[in-house]
C-alpha positions as CSV (number, residue, x, y, z in Angstrom):
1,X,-27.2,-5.6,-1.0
2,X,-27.9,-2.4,-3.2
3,X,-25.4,-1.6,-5.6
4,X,-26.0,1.4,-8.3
5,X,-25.5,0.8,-12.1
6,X,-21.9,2.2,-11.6
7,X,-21.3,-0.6,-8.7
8,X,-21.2,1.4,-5.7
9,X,-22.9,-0.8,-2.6
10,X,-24.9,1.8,0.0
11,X,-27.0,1.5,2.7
12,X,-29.7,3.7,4.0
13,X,-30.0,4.6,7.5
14,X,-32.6,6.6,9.5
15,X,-34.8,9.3,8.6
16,X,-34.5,13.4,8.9
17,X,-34.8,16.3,6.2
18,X,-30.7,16.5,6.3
19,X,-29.0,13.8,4.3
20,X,-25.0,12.9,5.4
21,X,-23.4,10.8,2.8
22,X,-20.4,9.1,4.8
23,X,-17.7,7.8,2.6
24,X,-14.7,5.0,4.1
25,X,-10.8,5.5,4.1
26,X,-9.1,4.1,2.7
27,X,-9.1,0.1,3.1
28,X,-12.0,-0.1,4.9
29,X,-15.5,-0.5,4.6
30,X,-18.9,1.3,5.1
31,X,-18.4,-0.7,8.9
32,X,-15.7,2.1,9.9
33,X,-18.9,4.4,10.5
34,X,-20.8,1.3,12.8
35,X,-20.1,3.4,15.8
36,X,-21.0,6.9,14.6
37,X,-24.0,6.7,12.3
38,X,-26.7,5.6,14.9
39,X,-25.0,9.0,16.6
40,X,-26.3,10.8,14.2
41,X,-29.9,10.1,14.8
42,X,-32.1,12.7,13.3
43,X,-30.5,12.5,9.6
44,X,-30.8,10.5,6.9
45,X,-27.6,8.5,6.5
46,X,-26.1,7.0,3.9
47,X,-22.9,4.7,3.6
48,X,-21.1,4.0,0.6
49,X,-18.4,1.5,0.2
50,X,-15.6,3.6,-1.9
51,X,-15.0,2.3,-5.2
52,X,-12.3,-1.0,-5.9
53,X,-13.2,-1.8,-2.0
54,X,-15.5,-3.9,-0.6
55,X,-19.0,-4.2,-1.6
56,X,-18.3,-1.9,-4.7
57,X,-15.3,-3.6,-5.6
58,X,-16.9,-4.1,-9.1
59,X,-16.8,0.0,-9.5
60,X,-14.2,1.5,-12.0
61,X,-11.4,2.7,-9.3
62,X,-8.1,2.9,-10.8
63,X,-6.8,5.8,-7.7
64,X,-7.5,8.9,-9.8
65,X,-9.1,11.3,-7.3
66,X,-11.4,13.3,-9.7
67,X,-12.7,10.1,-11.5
68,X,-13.3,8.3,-7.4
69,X,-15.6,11.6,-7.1
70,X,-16.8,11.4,-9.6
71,X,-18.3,8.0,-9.6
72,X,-19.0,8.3,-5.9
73,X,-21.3,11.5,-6.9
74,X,-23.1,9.7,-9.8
75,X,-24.0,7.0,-7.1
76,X,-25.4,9.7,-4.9
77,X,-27.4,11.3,-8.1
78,X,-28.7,7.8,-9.0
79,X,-30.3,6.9,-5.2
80,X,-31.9,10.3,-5.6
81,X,-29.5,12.6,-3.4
82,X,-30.3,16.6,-4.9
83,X,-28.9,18.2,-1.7
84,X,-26.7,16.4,1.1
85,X,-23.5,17.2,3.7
86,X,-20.6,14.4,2.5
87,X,-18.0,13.6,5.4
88,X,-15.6,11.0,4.5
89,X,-12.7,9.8,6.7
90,X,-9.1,10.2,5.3
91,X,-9.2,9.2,1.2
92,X,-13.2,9.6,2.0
93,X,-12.1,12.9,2.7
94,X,-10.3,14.1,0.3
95,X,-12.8,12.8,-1.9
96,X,-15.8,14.2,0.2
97,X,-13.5,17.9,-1.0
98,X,-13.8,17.4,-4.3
99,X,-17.4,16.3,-4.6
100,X,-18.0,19.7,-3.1
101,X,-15.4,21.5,-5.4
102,X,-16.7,20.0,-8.4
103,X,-20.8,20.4,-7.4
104,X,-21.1,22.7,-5.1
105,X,-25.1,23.3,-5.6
106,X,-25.2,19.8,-4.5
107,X,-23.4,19.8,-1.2
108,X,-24.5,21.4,2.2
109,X,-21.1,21.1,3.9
110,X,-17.7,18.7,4.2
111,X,-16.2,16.9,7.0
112,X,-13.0,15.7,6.4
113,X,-12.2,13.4,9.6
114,X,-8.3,12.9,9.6
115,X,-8.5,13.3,5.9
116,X,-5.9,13.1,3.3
117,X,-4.4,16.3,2.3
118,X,-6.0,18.8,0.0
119,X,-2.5,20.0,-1.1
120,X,-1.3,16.3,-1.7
121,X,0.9,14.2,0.1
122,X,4.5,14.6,-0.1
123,X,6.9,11.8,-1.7
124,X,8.7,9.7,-0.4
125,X,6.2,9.9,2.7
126,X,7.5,6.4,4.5
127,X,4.2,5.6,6.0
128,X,2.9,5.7,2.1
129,X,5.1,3.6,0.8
130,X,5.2,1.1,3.6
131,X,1.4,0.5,2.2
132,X,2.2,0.8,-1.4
133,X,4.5,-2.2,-1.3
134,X,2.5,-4.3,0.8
135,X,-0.2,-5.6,-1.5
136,X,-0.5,-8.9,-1.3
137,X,1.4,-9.1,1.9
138,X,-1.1,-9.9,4.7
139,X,1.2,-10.2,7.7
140,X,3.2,-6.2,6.6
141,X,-0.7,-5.2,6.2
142,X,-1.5,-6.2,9.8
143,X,1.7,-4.9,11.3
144,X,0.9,-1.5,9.3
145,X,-2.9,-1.2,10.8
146,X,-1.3,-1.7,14.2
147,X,1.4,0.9,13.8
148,X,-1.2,3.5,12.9
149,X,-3.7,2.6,15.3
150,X,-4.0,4.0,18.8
151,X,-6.4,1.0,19.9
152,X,-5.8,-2.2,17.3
153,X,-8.4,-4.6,19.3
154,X,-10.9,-1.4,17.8
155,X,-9.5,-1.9,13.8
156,X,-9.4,-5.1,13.8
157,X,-12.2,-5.2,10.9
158,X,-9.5,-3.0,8.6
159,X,-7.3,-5.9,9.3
160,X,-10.1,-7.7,7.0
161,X,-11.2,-5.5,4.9
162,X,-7.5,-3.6,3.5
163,X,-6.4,-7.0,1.7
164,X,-9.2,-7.0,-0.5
165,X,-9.0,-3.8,-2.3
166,X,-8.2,-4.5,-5.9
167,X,-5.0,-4.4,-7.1
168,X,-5.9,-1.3,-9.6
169,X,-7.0,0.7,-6.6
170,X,-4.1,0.0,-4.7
171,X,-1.2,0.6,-7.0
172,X,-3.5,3.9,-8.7
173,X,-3.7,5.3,-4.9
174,X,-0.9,4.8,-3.1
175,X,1.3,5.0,-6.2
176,X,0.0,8.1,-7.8
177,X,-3.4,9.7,-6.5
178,X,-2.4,10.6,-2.7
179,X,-0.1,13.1,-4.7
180,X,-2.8,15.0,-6.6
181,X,-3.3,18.5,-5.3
182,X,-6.6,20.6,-4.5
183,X,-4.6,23.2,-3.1
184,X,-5.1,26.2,-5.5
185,X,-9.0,25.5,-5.8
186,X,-9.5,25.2,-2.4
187,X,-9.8,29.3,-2.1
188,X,-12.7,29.1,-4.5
189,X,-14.7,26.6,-2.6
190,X,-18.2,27.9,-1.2
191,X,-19.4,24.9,1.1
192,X,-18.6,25.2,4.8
193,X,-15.7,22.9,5.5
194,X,-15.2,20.9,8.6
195,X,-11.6,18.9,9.2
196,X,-11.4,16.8,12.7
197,X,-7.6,16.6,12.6
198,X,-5.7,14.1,15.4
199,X,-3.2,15.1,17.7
200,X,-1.8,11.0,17.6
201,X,-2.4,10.9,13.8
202,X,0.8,9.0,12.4
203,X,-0.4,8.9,8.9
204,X,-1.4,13.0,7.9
205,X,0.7,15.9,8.1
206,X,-1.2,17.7,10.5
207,X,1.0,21.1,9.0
208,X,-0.8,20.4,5.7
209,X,-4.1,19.8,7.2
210,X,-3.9,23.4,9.2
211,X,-2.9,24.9,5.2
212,X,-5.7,23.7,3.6
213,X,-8.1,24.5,6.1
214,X,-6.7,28.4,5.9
215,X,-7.1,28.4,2.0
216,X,-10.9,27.5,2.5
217,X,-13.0,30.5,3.5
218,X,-14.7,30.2,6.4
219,X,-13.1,26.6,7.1
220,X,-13.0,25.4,10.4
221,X,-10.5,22.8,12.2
222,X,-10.7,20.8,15.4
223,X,-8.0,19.5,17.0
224,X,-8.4,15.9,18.9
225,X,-5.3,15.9,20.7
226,X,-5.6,12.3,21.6
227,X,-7.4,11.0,18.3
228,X,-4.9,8.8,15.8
229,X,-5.7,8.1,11.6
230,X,-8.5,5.7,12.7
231,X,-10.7,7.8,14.8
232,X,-14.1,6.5,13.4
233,X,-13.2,3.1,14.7
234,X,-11.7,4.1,17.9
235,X,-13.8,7.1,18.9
236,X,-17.1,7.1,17.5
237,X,-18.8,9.3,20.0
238,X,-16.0,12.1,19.7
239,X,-16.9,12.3,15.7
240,X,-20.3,12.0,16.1
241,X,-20.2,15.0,19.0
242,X,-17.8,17.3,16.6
243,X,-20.5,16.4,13.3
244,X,-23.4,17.2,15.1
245,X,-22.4,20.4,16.8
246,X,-21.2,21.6,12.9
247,X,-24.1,20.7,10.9
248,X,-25.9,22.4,14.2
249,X,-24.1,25.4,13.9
250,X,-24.6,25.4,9.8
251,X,-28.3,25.2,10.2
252,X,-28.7,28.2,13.1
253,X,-26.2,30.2,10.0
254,X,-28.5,29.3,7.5
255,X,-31.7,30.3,9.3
């Protein structure tokens, strides 16, 4: 299993002169992408297991946003990444945003897929602090995945893989970092911008998602009106489609 010096755990995946790094939500693991990255034959893929999760549970994660990007992005600069698109789903991608606002020569474009706000979550946001409370509490975990899931026999693997996020993570994230704003840089970033927003989606304020995408130049939003949170597990071949058409369209603009 490949881990870099700062204990991120990636895999490698297919071949192509365009690189996507796809990044978890989170709770989950670099298996939320098993049904979209063969999709996205033709690229080089890479997966990353976020840090405190998973296979890079040994990585420094203590829920601040900048310093999650910031490790995430020296993992990408160790395995030799100079120029790649970063799509992450939910805290994947809100981190995937500010990998591209803080190294923007580095980054083609960002997909966000159902991803936490740019402009912060609100407090006192129920659905947060349903989460926050339940470390440690396997069967309030479960019940939680189910709630936000449009297809639990499909999430079943975030039933596994939630309980084992460190405690640090936890507590830092849910307690503190899904508050952090992006909002007033978000004018100022140059990378094409991609948010697949859900229609079901339980978890993010779709009102938010439509403001950030507005502040973003050129940003672009697609609604799935029947996609929840969880849409990498539950409808691989709709993300894949919506990716590939975007980083299509990006490479006829660049030409």
């Amino acid at each position: 299993m490949p881990i870099t010096t700062s204990g991120i755990h990636y895999e490698v995946r297919g071949g192509g002169e365009r690189t996507i790094v796809l990044l978890p939500g989170f709770g989950c693991s670099i298996e939320c992408w098993a049904g979209v990255a063969p999709l996205l034959d033709g690229y080089r893929v890479v997966l990353m297991d976020l840090p405190g999760h998973a296979g890079s549970a040994g990585a420094r994660a203590d829920g601040d946003l900048a310093r999650l990007a910031e490790t995430v992005f020296e993992a990408c600069r160790e395995i030799g990444l100079t120029r790649f698109v970063v799509a992450g789903l939910s805290l994947g991608g809100a981190i995937s945003v500010r990998i591209a606002l803080d190294h923007p020569g580095e980054v083609e474009a960002v997909v966000g897929i159902m991803p936490w706000n740019a402009g912060g979550t609100s407090p006192g946001d129920p659905v947060i602090e349903g989460f926050h409370g339940a470390y440690g509490d396997l069967d309030t975990i479960t019940a939680g995945i189910a709630s936000i899931s449009q297809d639990p026999a499909k999430t079943t693997d975030l039933v596994r893989t939630m309980p084992t996020v460190t405690e640090r993570m936890w507590r830092g994230w849910l307690g503190g970092g899904v508050y952090t704003s992006m909002a007033d840089e978000l004018p100022g970033l140059r990378v094409p911008l991609l948010y697949l927003v859900g229609g079901k989606d339980t978890v993010v304020n779709l009102d938010k998602q439509i403001s950030d995408v507005r502040r973003v130049p050129g940003g672009r939003l697609v609604l799935l009106a029947d996609a929840g949170h969880l849409a990498c597990y539950e409808t691989p071949e709709v993300v894949a489609r919506e990716m590939r058409q975007f980083l299509s369209d990006r490479a006829v603009a660049a030409v």
